[in-house]
N, C-alpha and C positions, 0 to 999 in steps of 0.2 A: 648528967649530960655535959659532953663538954664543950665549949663553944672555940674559935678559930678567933685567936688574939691577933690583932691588927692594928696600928695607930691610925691608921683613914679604913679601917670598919667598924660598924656600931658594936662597943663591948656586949657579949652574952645577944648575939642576936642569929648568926650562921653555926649552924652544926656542925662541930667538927669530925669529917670524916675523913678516914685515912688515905682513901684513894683521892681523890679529890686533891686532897694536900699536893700527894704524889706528882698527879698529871700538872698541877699549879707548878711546882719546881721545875719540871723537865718542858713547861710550856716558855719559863723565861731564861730558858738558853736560848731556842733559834724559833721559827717559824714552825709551827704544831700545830697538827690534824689533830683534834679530838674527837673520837668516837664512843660513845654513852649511848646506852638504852634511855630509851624516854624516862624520862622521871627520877635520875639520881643526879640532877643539878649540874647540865653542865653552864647554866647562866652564874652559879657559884662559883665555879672554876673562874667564870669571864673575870666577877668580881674581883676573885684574890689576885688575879693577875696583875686587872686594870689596878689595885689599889699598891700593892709591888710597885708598879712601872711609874706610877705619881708619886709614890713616896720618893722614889728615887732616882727620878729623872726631872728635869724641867719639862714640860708640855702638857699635853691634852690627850685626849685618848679617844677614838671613832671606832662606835658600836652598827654594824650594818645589818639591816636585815628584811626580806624580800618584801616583809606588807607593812603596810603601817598598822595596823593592828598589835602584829610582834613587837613592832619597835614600841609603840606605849607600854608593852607589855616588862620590854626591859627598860627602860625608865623609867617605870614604877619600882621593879625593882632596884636597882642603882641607888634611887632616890630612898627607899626605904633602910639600904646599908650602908652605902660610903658615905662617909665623910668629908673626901678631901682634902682634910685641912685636920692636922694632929689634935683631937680633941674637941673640935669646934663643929655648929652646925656648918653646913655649905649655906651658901647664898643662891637664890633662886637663878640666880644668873650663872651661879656654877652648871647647873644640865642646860643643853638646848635641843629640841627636838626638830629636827627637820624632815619634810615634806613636799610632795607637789603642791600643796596647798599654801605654804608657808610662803610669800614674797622674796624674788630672790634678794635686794635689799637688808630683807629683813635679817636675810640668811646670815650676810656678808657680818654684820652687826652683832649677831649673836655666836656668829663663829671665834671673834676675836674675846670678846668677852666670857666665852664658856674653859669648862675643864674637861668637859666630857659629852660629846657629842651624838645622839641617838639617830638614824636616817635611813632612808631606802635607799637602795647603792645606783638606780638612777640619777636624782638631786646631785649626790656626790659627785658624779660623774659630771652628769652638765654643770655642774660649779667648778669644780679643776677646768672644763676643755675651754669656759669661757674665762678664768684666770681670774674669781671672785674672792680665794682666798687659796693659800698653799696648803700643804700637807705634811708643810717641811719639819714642823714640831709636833707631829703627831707620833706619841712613842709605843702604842699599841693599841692596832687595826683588827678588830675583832668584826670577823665574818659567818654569821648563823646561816644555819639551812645552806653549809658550803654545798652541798654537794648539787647546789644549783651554776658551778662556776664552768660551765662548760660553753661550750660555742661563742655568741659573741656576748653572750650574758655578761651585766656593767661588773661584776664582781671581778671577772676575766682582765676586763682593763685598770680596773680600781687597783689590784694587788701589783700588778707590773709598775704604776705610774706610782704607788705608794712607794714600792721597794726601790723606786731611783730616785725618787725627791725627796723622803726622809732622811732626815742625819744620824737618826739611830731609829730604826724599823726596827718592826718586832710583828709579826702575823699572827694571830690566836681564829683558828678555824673549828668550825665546832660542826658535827651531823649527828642525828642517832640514827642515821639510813643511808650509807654511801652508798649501796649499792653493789647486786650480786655481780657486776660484770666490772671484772679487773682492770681494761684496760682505763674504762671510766672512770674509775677511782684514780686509777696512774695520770688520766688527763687531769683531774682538779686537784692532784697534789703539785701537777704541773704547774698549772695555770694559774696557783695562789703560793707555788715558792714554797712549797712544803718541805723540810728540811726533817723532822721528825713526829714519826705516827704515835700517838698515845690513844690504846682501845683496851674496854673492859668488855664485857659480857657479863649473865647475872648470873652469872653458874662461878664466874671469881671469887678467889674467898674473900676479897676485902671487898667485894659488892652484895654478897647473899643476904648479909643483917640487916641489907634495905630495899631491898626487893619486897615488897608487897601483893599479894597471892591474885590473878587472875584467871579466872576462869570463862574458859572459851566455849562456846556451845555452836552448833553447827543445826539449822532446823532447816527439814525438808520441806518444800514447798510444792504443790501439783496445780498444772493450769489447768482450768474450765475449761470446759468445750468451747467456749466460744472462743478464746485466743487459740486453741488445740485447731479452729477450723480457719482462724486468720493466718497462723502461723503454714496451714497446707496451700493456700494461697500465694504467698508469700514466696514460699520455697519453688511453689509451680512457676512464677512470674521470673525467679534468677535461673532455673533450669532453662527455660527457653532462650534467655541472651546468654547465659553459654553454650549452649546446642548451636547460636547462629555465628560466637565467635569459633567454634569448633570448625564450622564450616570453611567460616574464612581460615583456616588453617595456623590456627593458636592450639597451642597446649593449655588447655582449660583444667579448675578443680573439679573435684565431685561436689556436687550441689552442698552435701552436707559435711561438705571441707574447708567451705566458703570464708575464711579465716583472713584478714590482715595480711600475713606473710601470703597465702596464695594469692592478694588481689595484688599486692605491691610485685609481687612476681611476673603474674599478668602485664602488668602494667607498665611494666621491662622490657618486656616481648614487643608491646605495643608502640612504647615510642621508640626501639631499636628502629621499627619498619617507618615509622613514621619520618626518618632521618633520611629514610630511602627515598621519599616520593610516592612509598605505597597509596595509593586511593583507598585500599581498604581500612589501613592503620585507622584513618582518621574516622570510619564507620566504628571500627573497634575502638576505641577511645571513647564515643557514644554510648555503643553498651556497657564499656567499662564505668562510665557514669552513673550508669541504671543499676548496675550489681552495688555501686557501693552503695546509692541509695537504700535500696532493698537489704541488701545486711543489717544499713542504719534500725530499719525498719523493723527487721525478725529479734533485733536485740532488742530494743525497746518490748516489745511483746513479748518475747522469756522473763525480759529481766525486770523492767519498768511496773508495766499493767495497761489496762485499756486506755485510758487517762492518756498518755504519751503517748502512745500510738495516736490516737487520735487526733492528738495537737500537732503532731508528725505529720500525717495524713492530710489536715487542713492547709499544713504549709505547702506542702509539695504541690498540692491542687492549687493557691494561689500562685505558688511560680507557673505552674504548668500553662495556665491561663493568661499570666502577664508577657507583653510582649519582649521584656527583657528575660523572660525564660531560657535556660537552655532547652537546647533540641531534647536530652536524655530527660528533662522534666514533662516537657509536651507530648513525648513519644508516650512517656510510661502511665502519663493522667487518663490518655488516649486509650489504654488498653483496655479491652471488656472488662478480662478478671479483676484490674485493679478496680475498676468504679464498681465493680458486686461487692468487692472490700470496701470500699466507702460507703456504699449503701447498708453494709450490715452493721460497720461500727456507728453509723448512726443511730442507730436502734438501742445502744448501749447506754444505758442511761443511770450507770453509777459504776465505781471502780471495780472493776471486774477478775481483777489479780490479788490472790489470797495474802500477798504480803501487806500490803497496806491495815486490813485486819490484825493480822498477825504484830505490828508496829504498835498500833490500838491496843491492843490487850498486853503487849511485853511490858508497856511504859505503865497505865492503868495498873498492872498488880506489883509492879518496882516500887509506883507511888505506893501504893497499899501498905506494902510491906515497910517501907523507909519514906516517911514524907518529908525526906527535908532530903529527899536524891537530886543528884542533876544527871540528865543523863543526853546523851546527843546521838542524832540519829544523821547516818551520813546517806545521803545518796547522789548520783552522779549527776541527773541531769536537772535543772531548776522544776520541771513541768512537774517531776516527780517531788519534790522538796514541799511545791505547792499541794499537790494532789495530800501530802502527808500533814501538812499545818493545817487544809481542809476538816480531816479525817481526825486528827485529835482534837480540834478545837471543837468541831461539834461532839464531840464524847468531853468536853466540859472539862479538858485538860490544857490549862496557859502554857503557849509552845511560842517562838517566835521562829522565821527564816535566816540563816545565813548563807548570803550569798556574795558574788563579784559587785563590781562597780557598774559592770555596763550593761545596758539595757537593752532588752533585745524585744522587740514588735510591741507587746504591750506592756510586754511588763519590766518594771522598773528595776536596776538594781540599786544597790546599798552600797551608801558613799562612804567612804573611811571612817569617816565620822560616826556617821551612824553603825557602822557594824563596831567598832570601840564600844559605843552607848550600849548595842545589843548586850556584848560581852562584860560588858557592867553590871547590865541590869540580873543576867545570868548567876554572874558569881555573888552578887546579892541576894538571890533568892528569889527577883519577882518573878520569875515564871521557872519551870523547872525541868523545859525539856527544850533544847535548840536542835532544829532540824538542819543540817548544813549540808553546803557542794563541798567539792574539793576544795573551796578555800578556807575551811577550817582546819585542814588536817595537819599543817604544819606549823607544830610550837604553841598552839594557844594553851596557858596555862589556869586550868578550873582546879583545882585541887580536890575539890571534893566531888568530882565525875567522880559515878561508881558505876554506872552502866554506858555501854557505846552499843550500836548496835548499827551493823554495815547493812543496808536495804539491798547490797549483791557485792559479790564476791567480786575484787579487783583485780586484775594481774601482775599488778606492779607490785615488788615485794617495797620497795619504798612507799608508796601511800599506803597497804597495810599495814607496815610498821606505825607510818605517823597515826593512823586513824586509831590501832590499838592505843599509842600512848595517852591516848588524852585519858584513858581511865589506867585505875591504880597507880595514882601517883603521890596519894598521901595515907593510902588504903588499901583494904582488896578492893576487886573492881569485878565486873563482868563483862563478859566481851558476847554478842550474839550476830553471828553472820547468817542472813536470808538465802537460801542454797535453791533454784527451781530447779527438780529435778528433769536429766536428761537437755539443759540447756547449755550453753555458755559460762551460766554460776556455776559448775561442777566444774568444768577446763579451768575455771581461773581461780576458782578454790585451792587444787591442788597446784598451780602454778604458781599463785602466791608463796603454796608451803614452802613448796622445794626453793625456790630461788630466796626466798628467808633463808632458810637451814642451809643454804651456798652462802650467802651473805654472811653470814655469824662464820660457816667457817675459813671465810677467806677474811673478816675481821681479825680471826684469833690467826690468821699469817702475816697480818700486818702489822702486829704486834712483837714476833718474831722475826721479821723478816729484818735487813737491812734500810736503814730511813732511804728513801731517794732521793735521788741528786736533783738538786736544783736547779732548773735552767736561769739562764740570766734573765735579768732584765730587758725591757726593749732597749736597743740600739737608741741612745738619742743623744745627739753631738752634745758636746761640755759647753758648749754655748749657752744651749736651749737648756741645759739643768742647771745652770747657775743665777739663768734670768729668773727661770720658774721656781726656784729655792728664794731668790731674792729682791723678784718685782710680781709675783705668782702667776706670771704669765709668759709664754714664747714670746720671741721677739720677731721672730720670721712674719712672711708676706700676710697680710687680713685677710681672710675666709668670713662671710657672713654664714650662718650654719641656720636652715630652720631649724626650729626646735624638735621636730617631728623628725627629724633624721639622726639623732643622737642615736639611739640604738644599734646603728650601724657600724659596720666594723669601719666604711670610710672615714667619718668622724676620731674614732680612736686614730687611726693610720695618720692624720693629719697632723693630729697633734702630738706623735709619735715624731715627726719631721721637723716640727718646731714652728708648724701655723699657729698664728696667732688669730683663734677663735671668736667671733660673736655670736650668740643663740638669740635668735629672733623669729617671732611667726611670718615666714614668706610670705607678701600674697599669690606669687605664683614663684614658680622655681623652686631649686631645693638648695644651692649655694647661688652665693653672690659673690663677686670681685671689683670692688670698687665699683661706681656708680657704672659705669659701660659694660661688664658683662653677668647675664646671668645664667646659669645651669642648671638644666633639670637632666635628673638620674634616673634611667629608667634599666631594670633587667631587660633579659629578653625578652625572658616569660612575660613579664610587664606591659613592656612596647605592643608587645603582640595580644596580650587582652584587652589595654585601652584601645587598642585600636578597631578590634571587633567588636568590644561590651562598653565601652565609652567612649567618651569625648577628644581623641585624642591631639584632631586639630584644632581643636579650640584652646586645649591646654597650652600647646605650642604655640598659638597666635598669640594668645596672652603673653606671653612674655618674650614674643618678638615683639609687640607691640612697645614694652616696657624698657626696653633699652636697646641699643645701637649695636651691641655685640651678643644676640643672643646665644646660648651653646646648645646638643643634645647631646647626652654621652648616654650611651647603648652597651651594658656593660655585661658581660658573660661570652662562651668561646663557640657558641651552640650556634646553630644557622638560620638563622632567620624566616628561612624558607619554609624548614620543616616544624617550626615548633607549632601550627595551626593550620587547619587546612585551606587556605587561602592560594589565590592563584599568585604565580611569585610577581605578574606585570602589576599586579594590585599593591604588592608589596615596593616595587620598585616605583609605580607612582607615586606611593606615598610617599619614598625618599626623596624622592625628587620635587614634588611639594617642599615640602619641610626643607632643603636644603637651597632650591631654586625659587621657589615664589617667597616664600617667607623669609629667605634667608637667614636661616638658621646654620652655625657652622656644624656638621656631625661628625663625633669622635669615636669608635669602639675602643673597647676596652677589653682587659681581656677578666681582671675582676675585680674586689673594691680595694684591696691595695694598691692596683695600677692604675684605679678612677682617683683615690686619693694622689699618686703621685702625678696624676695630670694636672688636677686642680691646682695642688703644691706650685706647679710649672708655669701654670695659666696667672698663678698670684703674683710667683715673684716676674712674670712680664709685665704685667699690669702695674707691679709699682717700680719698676724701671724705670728710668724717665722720657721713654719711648711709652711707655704703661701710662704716664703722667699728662701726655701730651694733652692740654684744651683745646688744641686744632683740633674741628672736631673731623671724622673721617669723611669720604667724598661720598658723594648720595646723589643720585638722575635725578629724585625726585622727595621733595618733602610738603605735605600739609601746612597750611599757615599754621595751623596750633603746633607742629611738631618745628616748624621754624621759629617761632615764638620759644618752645621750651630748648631747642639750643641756643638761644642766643643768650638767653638768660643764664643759662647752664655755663656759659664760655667766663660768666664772672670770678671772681677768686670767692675758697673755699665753697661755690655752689655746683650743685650735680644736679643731675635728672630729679632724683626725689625732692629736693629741694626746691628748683624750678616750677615744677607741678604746683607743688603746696604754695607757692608766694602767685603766681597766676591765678590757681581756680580763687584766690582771696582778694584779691587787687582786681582781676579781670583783665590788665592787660599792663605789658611792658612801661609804658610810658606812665599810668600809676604806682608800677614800683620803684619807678628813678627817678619818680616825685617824692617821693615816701620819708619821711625823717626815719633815724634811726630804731628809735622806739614804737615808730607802726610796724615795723620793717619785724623786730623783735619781739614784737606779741605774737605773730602766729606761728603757731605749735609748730617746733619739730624745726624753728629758726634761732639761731643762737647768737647773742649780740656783736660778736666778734662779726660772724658773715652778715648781720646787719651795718654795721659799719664798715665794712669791706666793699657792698654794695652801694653804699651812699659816697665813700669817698671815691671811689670810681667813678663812680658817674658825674663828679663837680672835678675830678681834677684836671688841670689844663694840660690838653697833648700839644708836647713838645719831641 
């Protein structure tokens, strides 16, 4: 065998294969798509690249990727081949990993110290927008599971803000599943500056010698009569709310049409009328509620088992009865046939859906046959995952769950951490079968899977794909897909196929095709790229940013402008401007749910209450009136609240680029020196605590927040212009500078 000679890779340790090499050369010309079937190393490629671009460049190199799990997964390997350094080991300080978990501090510290950096491309994100370290000597940006880089996904603004603050950029994008729909593909070679495509398939000749043999098996499944008579139920209960949308004069599906695309169709029809002022719209809109319930419902029951259904069934019953229910949950709890459906799957008193056996007996004779297999079993929804670690553990087979982070009614998910551990313990052997959701499917590397087996057919040919790859990737492998016949799993069995077999061949035209052109970079003045190459942050007007609004496309837009960024948890608001104004962003849709399903005056009083210049900005082009069925005087009171008694200033928007350039507008006013003013503005009327905290507030370097914190500690004005400096400077969040600015104020003699 022959290995891949490298000064910064460990001699005789990476197989050298030919393609590999290839797509490695032609990746360190420009910005490159790579496209690889699961399992012929395209974290290899990363390597030869990243270790290229350190031999021969000065910098650092930033590995992204969407979970933390992936990213341990490639700093394991990293760590296990490069070197860094011609000949020598690295120093622990050469890798650093980062996380949400990781302190941003920590981040800053380890960024300046590392060579080669592992992270989730949120972290990255809110570390660029708040200017904790630059990006300027990072000489190759490697982005996995690209073809997640679409809408306002951080990968979207990460590649734009790399390719204008680097001094010498270089993009390395890697997928083994772009995806059958071209334009898609056109967008994330857009949106990551894709300059040229590098794709194999396993029918290549320089890829066939490492293809390892998979076999696919397809097993029929049949329901029992008892989901056979939930499932006539079911079907009776969506036939009726569209017989009543029929009436109201919708183009309705056929019962057994009831598909996604015809409810999202429906659902077109609906808010078109609802724009009108129709009265009925908003009765349809209720049913439409009920139908997508009930779809949820019948698929679960093809595809699931009784098990999920039932835990389905118990939820809807608890919205239906709580008074934050919606109408479409109270309506449908209410119906006869539905509680005869409750009442029969009570009587169900073990898993009643022949797949979960069938799971039982696949894993039990794999083991039999190969007991040193690992093999994972995917299904979609966690109730099912459960129902499955149930069902093998008691047949005396060590399973564990992988699931998300977040947790939903009772049951807990799996913190980063802990699904790492999971995936430790896995590729070690102590247990031999991992039941997983969709968050296994992408990139987790077991080498030694040799069985996968999908609990229902998906229709996405990108999670097919990833879900196949985790076996045969050092081997043959097996692949078994749960098929209930006459259900959903038949539709999306063969919809998976075809849009695969689209995929591969519009891969192999993107390989001939012409590279595409690059769009530019954002727009952002020579100013703002020289500060940010050279102090790592804009210099333009302060935005305070919660942290919880980084996702947003406003946040990119801002700092696109040259805001100078803080990331802080709000207590209320979603930006801040200087100590006097703050802004909550709300959609339409938004505005208009808190204001029916929540608190909406309460949010808004909170943070009229917090400062002297509160804002709302109401953003999207949609009308107010019709997005809920409310009467519009209800709507116009409430304006007028919020605007009039509260005094709130309110802005529309038209969307979050144009909210981002308001804010833009609102900062550099605010630090004006009309923005600066300590006079503070005129007011009828103030509370002695809210006259207390201006007066306070009118001192040098102190605001509102500040004010607050030195009263509720002192108790009153005249104890903090007693105060020495150092009482002044122990309470938190006071800096000794505005302690001594305070104390000399108040002794110096006016003349």
């Amino acid at each position: 065998m022959n290995y891949v000679s490298h000064p910064l890779i460990r001699p005789e340790s990476i197989e050298e294969r030919r393609y590999q090499l290839s797509i490695a050369l032609r990746a360190l010309d420009a910005n490159t798509m790579v496209v690889l079937p699961t399992g012929l190393g395209k974290t290899a490629v990363a390597l030869i690249v990243a270790a290229s671009r350190l031999h021969s460049h000065p910098g650092r190199v930033l590995v992204l990727a969407p979970t933390k799990p992936l990213v341990e997964q490639h700093l394991r390997f990293f760590k296990q081949f490069l070197l860094i350094r011609d000949g020598s080991e690295p120093d622990e300080s050469d890798f650093a990993m980062f996380t949400g978990d990781t302190p941003p501090a920590e981040r800053a510290r380890a960024w300046e110290a590392c060579r080669v950096c592992f992270a989730t491309p949120q972290v990255i994100k809110n570390d660029c927008l708040a200017g904790r370290y630059s990006l300027a000597d990072v000489v190759l940006l490697v982005v996995d599971e690209c073809h997640r880089a679409v809408g306002n996904y951080a990968y979207v603004f990460l590649a734009g803000h790399y390719c204008t603050a680097a001094k010498d950029p270089l993009l390395l994008a890697m997928t083994a599943s772009p995806g059958g729909d071209q334009a898609k593909v056109q967008e994330v070679c857009n949106n990551l500056r894709i300059e040229a495509v590098e794709t194999r398939v396993e029918t290549d000749e320089d890829v066939r010698p490492y293809i390892h043999e998979r076999d696919i098996q397809y097993v029929d499944v049949y329901l029992p009569e008892e989901l056979q008579a939930a499932l006539v139920v079911l079907r009776g209960l969506v036939e009726s709310r569209l017989g009543r949308l029929a009436k109201l004069n919708f183009r309705v599906p056929k019962p057994d049409k009831l598909s996604m695309k015809a409810l999202n169709a429906l659902n077109a029809q609906i808010q078109q009328r609802i724009r009108t002022r129709d009265p009925s719209a908003f009765i349809a809109a209720s049913l439409h509620a009920e139908c997508m319930k009930l779809r949820h419902a019948i698929s679960l029951a093809e595809t699931q088992g009784s098990e999920a259904l039932k835990h389905y069934l118990a939820r809807l019953g608890a919205e239906g009865v709580s008074s934050a229910g919606s109408k479409a949950s109270k309506r449908l709890v209410a119906d006869p046939a539905y509680k005869s459906l409750v009442e029969a799957a009570a009587g169900w008193k073990e898993e009643l859906h022949p797949k979960a056996s069938i799971v039982r007996e696949l894993v039990r004779a794999q083991l039999a046959a190969h007991p040193e297999s690992r093999i994972i079993v995917f299904a979609t929804y966690r109730d099912t995952v459960q129902t499955l670690v149930d069902t093998l553990t008691a047949a005396g087979i060590a399973c564990e769950r992988f699931v998300g982070q977040a947790s939903r009614d009772a049951e807990r998910g799996l913190s980063q951490k802990e699904q790492i551990a999971s995936l430790a313990r896995f590729r070690e052997g102590e247990f031999r079968c991992l039941v997983a959701t969709s968050v296994g499917e992408e990139g987790l590397d077991v080498p030694s899977t040799d069985m996968v087996i999908f609990y229902e057919a998906v229709p996405s040919e990108i999670r097919s794909i990833q879900r196949k790859g985790r076996t045969g990737r050092s081997g043959s492998g097996t692949i078994v897909v749960l098929v209930t016949k006459g259900t959903s799993d038949e539709t999306f069995r063969y919809v998976s196929q075809s849009r695969e077999r689209a995929m591969v061949t519009g891969i192999k035209g993107m390989s001939s095709a012409p590279a595409p052109a690059p769009i530019p970079a954002p727009a952002v003045p020579s100013a703002t790229r020289q500060a940010d190459i050279l102090s790592f942050a804009p210099a333009g007007p302060a935005i305070t940013v919660d942290d919880r609004e980084t996702s947003s496309r406003v946040v990119g837009r801002l700092y696109e402008l040259g805001a100078s960024i803080a990331l802080e948890r709000l207590e209320v608001g979603d930006y801040a401007v200087g100590d006097r104004i703050l802004v909550e962003r709300k959609t339409v849709q938004d505005f208009m749910n808190t204001l029916v399903e929540r608190d909406l005056f309460g949010q808004i009083k909170a943070m009229a209450d917090a400062v002297p210049r509160p804002v709302l900005i109401i953003e999207g082009e949609d009308d107010l009136y019709s997005v809920r069925n409310i009467h519009p005087n209800a709507i116009r009171g409430t304006l007028a609240a919020i605007t009039v008694d509260m005094g709130v200033a309110l802005i529309r928007t038209r969307d979050a680029d144009d909210t981002a350039d308001t804010l833009y507008v609102l900062a550099q006013r605010e630090g004006s020196e009309r923005g600066e003013r300590k006079v503070h503005p005129k007011k009828s009327y103030r509370s002695v605590r809210e006259e207390q905290e201006y007066a306070l507030a009118a001192f040098p370097n102190v605001g509102l927040k500040s004010a607050r914190l030195l009263l509720e500690h002192f108790g009153s004005l005249k104890a903090i212009v007693d105060a020495e400096p150092e009482e002044l400077a122990a309470v938190h969040g006071i800096g000794e500078k505005t302690a001594r600015a305070i104390w000399d104020l108040a002794r110096r003699p006016y003349r």
